[in-house]
matplotlib code that plots the C-alpha trace (Angstrom):
import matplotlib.pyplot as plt

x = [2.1, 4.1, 4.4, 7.4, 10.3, 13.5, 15.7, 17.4, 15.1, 15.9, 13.1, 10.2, 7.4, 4.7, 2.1, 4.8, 8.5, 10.5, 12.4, 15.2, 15.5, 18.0, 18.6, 14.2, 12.4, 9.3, 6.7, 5.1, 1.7, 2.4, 0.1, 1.7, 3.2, 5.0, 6.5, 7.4, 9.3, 11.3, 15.0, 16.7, 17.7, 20.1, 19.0, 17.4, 13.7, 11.5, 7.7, 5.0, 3.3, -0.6, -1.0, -4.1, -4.8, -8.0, -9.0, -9.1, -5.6, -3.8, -1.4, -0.4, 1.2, 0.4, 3.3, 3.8, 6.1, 4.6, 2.6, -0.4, -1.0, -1.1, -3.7, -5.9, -5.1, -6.5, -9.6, -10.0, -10.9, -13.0, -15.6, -18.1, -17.5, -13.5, -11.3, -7.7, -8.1, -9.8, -8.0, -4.5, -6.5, -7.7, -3.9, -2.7, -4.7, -5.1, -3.0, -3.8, -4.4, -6.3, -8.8, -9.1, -9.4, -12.4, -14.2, -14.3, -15.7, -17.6, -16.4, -17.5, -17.1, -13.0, -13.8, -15.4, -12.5, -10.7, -11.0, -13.0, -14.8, -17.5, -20.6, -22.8, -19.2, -17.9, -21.1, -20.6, -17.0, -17.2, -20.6, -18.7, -15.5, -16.8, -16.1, -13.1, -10.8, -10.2, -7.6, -5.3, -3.2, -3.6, -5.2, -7.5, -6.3, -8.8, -9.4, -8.3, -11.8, -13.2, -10.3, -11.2, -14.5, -14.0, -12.0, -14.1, -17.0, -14.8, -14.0, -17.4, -18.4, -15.8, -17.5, -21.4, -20.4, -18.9, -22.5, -24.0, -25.4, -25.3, -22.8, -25.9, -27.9, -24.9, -24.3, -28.2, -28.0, -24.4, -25.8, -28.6, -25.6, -23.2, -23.3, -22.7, -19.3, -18.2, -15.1, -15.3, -16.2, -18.4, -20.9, -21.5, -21.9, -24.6, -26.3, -26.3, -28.1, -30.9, -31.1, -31.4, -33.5, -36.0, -36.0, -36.7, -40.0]
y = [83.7, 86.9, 89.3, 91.4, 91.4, 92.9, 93.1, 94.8, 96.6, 94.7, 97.0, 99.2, 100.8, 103.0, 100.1, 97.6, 96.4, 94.0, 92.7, 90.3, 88.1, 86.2, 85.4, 85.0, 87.9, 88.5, 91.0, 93.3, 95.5, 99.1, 101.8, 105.2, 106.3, 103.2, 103.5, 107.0, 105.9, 103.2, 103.7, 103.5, 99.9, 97.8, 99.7, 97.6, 98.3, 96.5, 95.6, 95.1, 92.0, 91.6, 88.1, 87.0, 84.4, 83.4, 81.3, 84.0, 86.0, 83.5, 85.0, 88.1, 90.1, 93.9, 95.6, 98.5, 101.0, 100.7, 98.6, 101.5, 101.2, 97.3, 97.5, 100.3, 98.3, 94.9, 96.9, 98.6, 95.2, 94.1, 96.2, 94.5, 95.2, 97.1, 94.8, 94.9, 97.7, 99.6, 99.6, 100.4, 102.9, 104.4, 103.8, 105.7, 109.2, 109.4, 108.5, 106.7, 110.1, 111.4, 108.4, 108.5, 112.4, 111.6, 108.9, 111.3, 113.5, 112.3, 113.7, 111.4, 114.3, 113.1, 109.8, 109.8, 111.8, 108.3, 106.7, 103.7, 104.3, 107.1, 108.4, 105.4, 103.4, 106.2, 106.9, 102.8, 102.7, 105.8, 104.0, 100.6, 102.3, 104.9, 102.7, 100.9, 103.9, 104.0, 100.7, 103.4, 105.6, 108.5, 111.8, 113.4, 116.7, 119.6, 121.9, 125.3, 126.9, 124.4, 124.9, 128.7, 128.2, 126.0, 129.1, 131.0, 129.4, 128.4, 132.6, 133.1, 131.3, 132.5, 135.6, 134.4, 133.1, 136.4, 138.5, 135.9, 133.4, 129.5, 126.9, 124.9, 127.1, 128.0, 125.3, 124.3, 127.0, 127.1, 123.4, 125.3, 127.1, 123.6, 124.7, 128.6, 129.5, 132.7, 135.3, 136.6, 136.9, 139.4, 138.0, 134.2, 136.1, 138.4, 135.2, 133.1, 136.2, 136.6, 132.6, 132.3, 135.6, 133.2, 130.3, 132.2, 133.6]
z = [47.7, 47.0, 50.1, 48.3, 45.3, 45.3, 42.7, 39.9, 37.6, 34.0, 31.9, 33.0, 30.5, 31.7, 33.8, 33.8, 35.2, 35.1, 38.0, 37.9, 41.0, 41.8, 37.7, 37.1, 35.8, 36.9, 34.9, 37.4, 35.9, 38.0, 38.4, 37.3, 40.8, 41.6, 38.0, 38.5, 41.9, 40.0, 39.6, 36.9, 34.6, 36.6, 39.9, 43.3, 43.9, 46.2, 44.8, 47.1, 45.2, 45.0, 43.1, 41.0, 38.7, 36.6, 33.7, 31.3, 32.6, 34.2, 36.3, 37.3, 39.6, 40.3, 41.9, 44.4, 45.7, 49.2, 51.9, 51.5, 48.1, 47.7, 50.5, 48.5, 45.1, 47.3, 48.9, 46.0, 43.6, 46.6, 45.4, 42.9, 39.2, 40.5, 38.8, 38.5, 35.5, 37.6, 40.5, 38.8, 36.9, 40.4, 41.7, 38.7, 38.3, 42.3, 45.8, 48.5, 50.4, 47.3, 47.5, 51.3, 51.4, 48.1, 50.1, 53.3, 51.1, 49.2, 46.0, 43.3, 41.2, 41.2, 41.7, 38.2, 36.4, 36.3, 33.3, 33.2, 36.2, 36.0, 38.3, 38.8, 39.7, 41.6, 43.7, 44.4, 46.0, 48.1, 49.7, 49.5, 51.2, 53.5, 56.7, 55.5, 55.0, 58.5, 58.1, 56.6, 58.4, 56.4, 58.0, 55.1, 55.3, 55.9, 53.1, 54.0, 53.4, 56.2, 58.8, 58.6, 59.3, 62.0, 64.1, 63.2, 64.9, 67.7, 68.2, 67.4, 70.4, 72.8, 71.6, 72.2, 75.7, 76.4, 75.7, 77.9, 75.4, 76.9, 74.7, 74.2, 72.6, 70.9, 69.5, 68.5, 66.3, 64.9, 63.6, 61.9, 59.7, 59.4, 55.3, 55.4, 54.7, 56.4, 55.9, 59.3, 62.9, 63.3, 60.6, 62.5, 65.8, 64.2, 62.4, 65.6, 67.6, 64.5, 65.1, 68.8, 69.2, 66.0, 68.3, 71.6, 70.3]

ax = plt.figure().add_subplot(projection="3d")
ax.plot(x, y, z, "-o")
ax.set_aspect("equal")
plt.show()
């Protein structure tokens, strides 16, 4: 029904706005970065409008400050037992690229920090979003600690190839250390040698 407002910003409390459009005002429920985008009273804002209605609410209209987060907030109460609480909740301790980079993850850990959702909930969404983040086009970013262990491994097999070792092998056992962290070099090169000289004999 509602794809968008824009108007002038009559009042705004943390979780809600009001918007005056064209002389109606219209009471918008926010989650806690759209309210922190909002300008100030008398100011023009433009809401990205999910509506709902139910017996026990009637209706109501969850605003936000762009296209991405209405579509989280919308996949986001998709999920069985996420309702609109939730999702603002969700919407409110964490961004889109928080939740994304979480679900990659798996990090129910910060999932469950929201409150209102916990472990058991938390465990649920990331298995209930784990294909669908890809309808986003947000990049999780790669934590630093991973991004040095992947060049690491890649000079680590430049390094490998070098001494005569095949890529494939290489690569069979540098899947055998997929969870080792390493601060250097010199250390996965000696690993993969104890690994394939193991797997030789």
């Amino acid at each position: 029904m509602f794809a968008f407002l824009c108007g002038k910003v009559v009042d705004k409390q943390p979780g809600s706005v009001v918007i005056d459009c064209n002389g109606v005002g219209y009471a918008v429920e926010v989650p806690n970065g759209t309210f922190s985008a909002l300008p100030a009273e008398g100011d023009t804002f433009k809401l990205f409008i999910h509506f709902a209605m139910s017996e026990s609410d009637g209706i109501r209209l969850f605003g936000f400050a762009s296209p991405e987060e209405k579509k989280m907030f919308q996949l986001l109460i998709s999920i069985s037992r996420i309702g609109p609480k939730i999702g603002l909740a969700i919407l409110s301790a964490l961004s889109v690229k928080n939740i994304i980079q979480s679900v990659s993850d798996e990090n129910d850990d910060l999932l469950a920090t929201v409150p209102g959702l916990g472990k058991k909930s938390a465990k649920r969404l990331i298995m209930e979003l784990k294909d669908k983040v890809d309808k986003f086009n947000v990049v999780p970013e790669i934590s630093p600690v991973a991004k040095l262990n992947s060049d690491l491994f890649k000079e680590a097999e430049e390094a490998l190839i070098t001494l005569g070792y095949k890529s494939f092998a290489i690569q069979k056992a540098f899947a055998e250390m997929k969870n080792d962290v390493f601060s250097n070099t010199e250390d996965i090169v000696k690993k993969t040698i104890k690994i394939l000289y193991k797997n030789r004999s």
